[in-house]
N, C-alpha and C positions, 0 to 999 in steps of 0.2 A: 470730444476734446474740449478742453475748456482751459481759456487765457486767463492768467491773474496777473493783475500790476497794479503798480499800488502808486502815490504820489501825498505830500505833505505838504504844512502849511509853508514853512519856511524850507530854504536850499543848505544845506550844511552838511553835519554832523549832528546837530543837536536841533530838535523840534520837539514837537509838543501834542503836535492835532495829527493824527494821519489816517490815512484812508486807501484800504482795500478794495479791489473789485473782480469777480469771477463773472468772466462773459465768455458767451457760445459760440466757439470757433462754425459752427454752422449757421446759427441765424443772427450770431452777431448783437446779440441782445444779453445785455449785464443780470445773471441767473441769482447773484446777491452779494452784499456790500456789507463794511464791516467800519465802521468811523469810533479811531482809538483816541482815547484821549489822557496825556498825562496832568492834565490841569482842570482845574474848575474855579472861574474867576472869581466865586463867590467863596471858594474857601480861601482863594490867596489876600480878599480883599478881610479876611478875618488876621490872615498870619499878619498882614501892615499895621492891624489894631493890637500887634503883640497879644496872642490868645493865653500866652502863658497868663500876664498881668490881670486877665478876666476870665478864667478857666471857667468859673461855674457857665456864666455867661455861653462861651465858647457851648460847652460841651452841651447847654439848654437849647443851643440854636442846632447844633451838626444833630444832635437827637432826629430835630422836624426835618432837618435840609439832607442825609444819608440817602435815603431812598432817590433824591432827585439827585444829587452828586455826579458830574458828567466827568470823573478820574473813573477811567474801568483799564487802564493799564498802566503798571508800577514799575515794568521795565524799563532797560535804554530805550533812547530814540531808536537805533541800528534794531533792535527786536521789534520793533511795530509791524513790520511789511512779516515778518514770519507770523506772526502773532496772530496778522489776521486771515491771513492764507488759513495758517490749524483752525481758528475758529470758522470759516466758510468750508471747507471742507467735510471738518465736524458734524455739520448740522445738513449735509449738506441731502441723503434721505430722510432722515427728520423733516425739512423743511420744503424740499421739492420733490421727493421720490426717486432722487437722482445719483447716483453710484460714479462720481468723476472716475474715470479710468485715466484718461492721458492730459497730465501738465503742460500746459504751453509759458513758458516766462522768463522775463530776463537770465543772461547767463552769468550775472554777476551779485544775483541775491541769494540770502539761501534759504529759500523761502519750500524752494524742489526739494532738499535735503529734509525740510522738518515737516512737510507732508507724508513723503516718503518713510520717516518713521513711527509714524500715528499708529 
């Protein structure tokens, strides 16, 4: 059996940074973790220099900076905590040799619904 639950930067509705984790209803130890991110400060500190106004610029820099870019989800904030459940699960013989069979988590996400249809 395995617990997922998830927690983010800020309390709301609307955030930015959040963070998944799947640990071992038996020894209680977090089996793997998933940190979403819908920002990267280095590309918002580009959007305040108006990128339109220096595209070539713009687009000679995101070329070199793409690969490092810490945005890897483009969802809502309310999609994060599913988001990263599919992707830990996903991976989840791939990565540990491990077949989750039973869900433990909140009864107010629906995080159980979109594993359950992978």
């Amino acid at each position: 059996a395995v617990s997922f639950d998830s927690s983010w930067k800020t309390r709301g509705f609307y955030f930015n940074l959040g963070f998944g984790s799947a640990i071992s209803a038996l020894t209680k130890k977090i089996l793997d973790y998933e940190l979403l991110n819908r920002i990267c400060e280095k590309c918002a500190r580009w959007s305040a220099k108006r990128r339109e106004e220096n595209l070539d610029d713009y687009q000679k820099w995101y070329d070199s900076h793409k690969a490092n870019c810490r945005i890897n989800h483009t969802g809502s904030s309310q999609s994060m905590e599913p988001a990263a459940a599919k992707l830990i699960w996903n991976r989840s013989v791939e990565k540990h040799k491990l077949c989750y069979t039973t869900f433990i988590g909140e009864g107010d996400s629906k995080c159980f619904q979109q594993v359950c249809e992978m």
